[in-house]
KELUMZA-364472 format. One record per residue: residue number from 0; residue in one letter; chain; y, z, x of N, C-alpha, C in turn. Coordinates in nm, 2 decimals, padded with zeros to 4 digits. Each point is the difference from the previous one (the first is absolute). Layout:
! KELUMZA-364472
  vodren  torro  voro     n_Y     n_Z     n_X    ca_Y    ca_Z    ca_X     c_Y     c_Z     c_X
     NUM      A     A       Y       Z       X       Y       Z       X       Y       Z       X
...
***
This chain:
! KELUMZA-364472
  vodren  torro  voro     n_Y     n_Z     n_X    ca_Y    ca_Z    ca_X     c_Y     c_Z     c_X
       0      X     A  -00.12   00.00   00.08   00.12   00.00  -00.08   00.13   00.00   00.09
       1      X     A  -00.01   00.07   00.09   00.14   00.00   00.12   00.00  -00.10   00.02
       2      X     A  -00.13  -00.08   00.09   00.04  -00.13   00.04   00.03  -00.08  -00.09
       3      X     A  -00.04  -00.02  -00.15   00.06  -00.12  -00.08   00.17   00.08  -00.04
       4      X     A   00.04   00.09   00.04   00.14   00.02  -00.03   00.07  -00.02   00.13
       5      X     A  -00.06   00.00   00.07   00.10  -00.03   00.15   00.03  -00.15   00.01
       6      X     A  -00.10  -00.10  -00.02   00.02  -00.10   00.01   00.06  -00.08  -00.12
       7      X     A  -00.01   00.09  -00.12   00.07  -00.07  -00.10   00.16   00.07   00.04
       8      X     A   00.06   00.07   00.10   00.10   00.06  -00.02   00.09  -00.14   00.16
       9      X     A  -00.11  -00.02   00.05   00.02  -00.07   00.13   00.05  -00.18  -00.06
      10      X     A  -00.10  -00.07  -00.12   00.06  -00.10  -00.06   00.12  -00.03  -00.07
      11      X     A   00.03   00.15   00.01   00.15  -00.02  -00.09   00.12   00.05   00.11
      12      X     A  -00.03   00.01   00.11   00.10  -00.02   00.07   00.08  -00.11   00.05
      13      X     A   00.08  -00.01   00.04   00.09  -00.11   00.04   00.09   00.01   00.16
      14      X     A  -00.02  -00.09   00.02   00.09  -00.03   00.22   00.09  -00.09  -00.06
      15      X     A   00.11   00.01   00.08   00.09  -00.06   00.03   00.00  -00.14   00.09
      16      X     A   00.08  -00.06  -00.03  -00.02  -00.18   00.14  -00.05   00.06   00.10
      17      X     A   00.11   00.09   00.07  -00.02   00.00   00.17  -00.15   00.05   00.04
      18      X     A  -00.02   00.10  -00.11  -00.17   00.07   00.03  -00.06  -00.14  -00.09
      19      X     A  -00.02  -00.08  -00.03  -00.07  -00.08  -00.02   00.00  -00.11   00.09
      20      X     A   00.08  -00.05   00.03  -00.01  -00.07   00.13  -00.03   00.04   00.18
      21      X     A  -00.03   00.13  -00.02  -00.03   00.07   00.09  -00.19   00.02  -00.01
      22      X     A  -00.01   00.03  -00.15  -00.13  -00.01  -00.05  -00.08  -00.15   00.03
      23      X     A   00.04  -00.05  -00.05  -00.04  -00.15   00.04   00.03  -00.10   00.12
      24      X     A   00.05   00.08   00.10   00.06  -00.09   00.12   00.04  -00.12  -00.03
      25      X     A   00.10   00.01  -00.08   00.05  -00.14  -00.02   00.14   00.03   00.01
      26      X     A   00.09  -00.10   00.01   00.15  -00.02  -00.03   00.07  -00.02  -00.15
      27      X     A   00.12   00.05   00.04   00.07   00.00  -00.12  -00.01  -00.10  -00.08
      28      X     A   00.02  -00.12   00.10   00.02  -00.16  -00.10  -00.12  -00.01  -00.07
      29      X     A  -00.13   00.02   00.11  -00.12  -00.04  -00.11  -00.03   00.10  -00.13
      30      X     A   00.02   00.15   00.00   00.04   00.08  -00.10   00.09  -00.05  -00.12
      31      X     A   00.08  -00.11   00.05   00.10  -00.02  -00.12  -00.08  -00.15  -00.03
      32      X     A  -00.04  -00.08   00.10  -00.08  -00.14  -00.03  -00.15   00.05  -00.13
      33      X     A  -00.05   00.10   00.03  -00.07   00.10  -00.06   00.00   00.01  -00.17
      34      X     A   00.08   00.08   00.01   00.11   00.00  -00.17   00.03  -00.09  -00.04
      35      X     A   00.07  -00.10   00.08   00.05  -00.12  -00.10  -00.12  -00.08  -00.04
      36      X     A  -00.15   00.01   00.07  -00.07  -00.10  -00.04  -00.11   00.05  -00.09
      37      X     A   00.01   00.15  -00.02  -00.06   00.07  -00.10  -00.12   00.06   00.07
      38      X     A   00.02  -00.02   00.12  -00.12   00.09   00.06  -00.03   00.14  -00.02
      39      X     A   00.13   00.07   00.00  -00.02   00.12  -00.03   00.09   00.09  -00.07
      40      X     A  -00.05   00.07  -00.11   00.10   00.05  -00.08   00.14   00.09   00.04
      41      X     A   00.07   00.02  -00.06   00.12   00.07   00.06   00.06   00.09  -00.11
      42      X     A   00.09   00.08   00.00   00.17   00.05  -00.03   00.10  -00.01   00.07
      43      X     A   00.11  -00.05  -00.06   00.13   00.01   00.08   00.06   00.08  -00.08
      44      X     A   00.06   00.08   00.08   00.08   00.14  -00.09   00.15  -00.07   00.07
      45      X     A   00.10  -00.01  -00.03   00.15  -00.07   00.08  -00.07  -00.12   00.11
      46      X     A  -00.01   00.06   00.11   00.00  -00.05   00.13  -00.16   00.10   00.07
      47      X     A  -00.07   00.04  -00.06  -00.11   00.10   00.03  -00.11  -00.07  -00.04
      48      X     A  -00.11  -00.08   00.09  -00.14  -00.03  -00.06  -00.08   00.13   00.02
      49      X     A  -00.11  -00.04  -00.10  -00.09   00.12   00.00  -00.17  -00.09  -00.05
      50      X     A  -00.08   00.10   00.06  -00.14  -00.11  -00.01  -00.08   00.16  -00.05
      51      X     A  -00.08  -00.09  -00.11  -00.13   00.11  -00.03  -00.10   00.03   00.09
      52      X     A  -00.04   00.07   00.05  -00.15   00.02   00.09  -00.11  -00.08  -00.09
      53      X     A  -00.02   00.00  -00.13  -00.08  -00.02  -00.05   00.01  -00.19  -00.01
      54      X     A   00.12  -00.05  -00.01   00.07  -00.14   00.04  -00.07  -00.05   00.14
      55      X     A   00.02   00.08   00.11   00.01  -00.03   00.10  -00.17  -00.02   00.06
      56      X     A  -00.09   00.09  -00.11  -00.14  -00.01   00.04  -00.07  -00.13  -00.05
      57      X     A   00.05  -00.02  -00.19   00.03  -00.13  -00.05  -00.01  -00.12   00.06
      58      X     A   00.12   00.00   00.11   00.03  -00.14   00.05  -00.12  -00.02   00.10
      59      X     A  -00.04   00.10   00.08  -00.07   00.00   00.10  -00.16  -00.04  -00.08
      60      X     A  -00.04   00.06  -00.08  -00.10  -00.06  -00.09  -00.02  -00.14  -00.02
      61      X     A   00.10  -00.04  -00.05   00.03  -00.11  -00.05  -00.01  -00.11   00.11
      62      X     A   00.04  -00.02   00.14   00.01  -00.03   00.11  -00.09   00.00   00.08
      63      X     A  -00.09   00.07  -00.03  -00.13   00.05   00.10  -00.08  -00.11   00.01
      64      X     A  -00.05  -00.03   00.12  -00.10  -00.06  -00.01  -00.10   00.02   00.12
      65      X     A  -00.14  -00.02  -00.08  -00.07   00.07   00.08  -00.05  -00.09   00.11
      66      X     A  -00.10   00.03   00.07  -00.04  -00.09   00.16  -00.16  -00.06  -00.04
      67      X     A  -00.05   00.01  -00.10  -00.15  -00.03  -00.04   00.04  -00.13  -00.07
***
């Protein structure tokens, strides 16, 4: 029961750009090349992106491909 509350508490968190592009070793441009092409979900709060953890596992899913 803890662990199904820890990780349901872990998918509803949210990072910011810079911890996401730090997360993904990637650059800002491809982060915004990213978004505009619907790769990966977003919020803009003013001038503030924000990414779901649960988003961010999503895309990676979605992306995967395996070596067999």
């Amino acid at each position: 029961m803890v662990t199904k509350l820890q990780s349901n508490i872990l998918e509803k968190q949210i990072i910011d750009n810079a911890d996401f592009i730090q997360l993904m070793q990637i650059s800002n441009s491809t982060a915004k090349n990213w978004r505009k092409k619907g790769i990966i979900a977003y919020a803009q709060i003013e001038n503030k992106i924000y990414y779901k953890i649960e988003d961010i596992q999503a895309m990676i899913e979605k992306h995967y491909k395996s070596f067999l």
